[in-house]
N, C-alpha and C positions, 0 to 999 in steps of 0.2 A: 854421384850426388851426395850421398853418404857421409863419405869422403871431405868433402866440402864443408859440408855442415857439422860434422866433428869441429877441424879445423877452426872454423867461425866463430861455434861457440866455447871449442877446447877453450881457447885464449880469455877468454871472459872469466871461466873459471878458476883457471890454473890450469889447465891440462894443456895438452896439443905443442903446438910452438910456442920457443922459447920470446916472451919481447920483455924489450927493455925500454924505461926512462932515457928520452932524450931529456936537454937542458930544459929546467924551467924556465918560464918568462913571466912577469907581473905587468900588470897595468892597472892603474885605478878609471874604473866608468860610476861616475858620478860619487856617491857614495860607498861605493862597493871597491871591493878588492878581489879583482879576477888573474890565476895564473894560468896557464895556457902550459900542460905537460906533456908533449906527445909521447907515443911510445912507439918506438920500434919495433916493426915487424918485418923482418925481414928488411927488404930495399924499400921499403916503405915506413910511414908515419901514420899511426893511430889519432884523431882527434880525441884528447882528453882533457877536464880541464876543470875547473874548481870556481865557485863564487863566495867568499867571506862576505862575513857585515856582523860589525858591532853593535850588540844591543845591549844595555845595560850592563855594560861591561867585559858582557861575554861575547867571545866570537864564534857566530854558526855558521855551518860552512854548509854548502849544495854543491854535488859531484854531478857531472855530467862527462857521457863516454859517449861518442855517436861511431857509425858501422863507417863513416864515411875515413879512406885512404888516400894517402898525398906521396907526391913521390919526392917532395920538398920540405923540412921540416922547416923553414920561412912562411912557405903554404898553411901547415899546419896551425904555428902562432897563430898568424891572422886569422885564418878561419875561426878558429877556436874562440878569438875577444870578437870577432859578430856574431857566433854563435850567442856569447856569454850575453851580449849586449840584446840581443834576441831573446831570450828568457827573461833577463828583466826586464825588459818593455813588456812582455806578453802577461808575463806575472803579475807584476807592481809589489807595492806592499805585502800582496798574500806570500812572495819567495819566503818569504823569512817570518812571517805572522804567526804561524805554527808554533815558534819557539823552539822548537826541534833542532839537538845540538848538531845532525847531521842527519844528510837523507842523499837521496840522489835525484835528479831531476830529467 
């Protein structure tokens, strides 16, 4: 169990196994600019994925990673822009109200 949970969180950190950048993917949901970056682990895909939005000029970005694996990185994309679309419905205005050049979500 140990074992596992190294593993799980190794990756988050830097430790444990090695994963890598699949291709990125962009799609604009509404005013926002969401790319969709999975990463490989293994024979698998990490959900990972990024929301921009310009605000006076400046672009603030919100990172989101979720635990959930795909054995598809097609899978991956999509999930990721309903993910993304999910947080900013849930959010609204406040994702980005903060001001804050970068956070994670």
């Amino acid at each position: 169990m140990a074992g596992f949970l190294s593993k799980l969180f190794g990756s988050f950190s830097g430790g444990g196994d090695k994963t890598e950048a699949a291709k990125e993917h962009m799609r604009k949901i509404g005013e926002y600019t969401v790319y969709a970056t999975p990463q490989r682990e293994g024979g698998q895909f990490r959900l990972v994925g990024r929301i921009e939005h310009v605000v006076g000029g400046e672009t603030l970005v919100r990172n989101f990673i979720r635990a959930d694996l795909f054995s598809s990185e097609t899978d991956t994309v999509e999930t990721t822009f309903r993910k993304a679309e999910q947080i900013i419905s849930q959010h609204g205005p406040m994702l980005f109200g903060d001001g804050v050049k970068e956070r994670q979500v």
